[in-house]
N, C-alpha and C positions, 0 to 999 in steps of 0.2 A: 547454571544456565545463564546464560548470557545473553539480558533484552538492551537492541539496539530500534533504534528508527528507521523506515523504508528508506530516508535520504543517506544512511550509510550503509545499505546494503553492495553486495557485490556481485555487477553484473552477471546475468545468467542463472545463480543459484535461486535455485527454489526455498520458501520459508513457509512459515507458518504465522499465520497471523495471529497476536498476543494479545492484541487490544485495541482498541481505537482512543484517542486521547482528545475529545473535543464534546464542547455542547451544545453545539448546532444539533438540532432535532433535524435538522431538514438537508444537513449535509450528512448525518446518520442515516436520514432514510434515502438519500443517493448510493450511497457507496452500498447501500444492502441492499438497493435494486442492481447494484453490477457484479453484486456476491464478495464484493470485501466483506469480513465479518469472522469475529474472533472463530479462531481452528482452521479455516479456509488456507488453502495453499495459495502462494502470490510467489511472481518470480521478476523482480526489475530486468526489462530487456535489455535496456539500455538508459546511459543517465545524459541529461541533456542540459543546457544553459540556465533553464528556469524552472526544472522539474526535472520528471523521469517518465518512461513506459515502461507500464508492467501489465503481467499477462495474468487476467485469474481467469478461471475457468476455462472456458473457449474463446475471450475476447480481450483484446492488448488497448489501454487506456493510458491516454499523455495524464499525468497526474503536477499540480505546482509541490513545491520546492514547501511549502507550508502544510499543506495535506499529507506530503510524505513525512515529514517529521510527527505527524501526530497518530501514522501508522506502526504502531511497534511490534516487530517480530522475532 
C-alpha cells in the first residue's frame, strides 16, 4: 500500500484518509469538526497556487499547501 500526502493527490480521485500528521490540538479539532479524520473518504477537487479543494462529505473546503501535506492517504 502506498501512503502519499493530500498535496500529491490526483485530481478528482477519491481516498481514504490514513492519518493526520500534526500536533496542533486545535487544528485536530478543526479538521474533525469538517469530518477530516482517519477512514473518512476525501477527494482533492482541484489543486490551486497555495493549496487545494477537497470535497469530504457533503462540503468542498480551500485547504493551504501545509495542511495538505500533513493529510496522508
Amino acid at each position: 500500500m502506498i501512503i502519499m500526502n493530500l498535496h500529491e493527490a490526483i485530481d478528482g480521485k477519491e481516498y481514504t484518509i490514513k492519518k493526520i500528521v500534526t500536533d496542533d490540538e486545535e487544528l485536530n479539532a478543526f479538521l474533525f469538526s469538517l469530518g477530516c479524520y482517519e477512514g473518512e473518504p476525501i477527494t482533492v477537487v482541484s489543486h490551486l497556487n497555495g493549496g487545494c479543494v477537497v470535497s469530504i462529505k457533503d462540503g468542498r473546503y480551500n485547504i493551504d499547501n501545509e495542511l495538505a501535506r500533513a493529510i496522508l492517504i
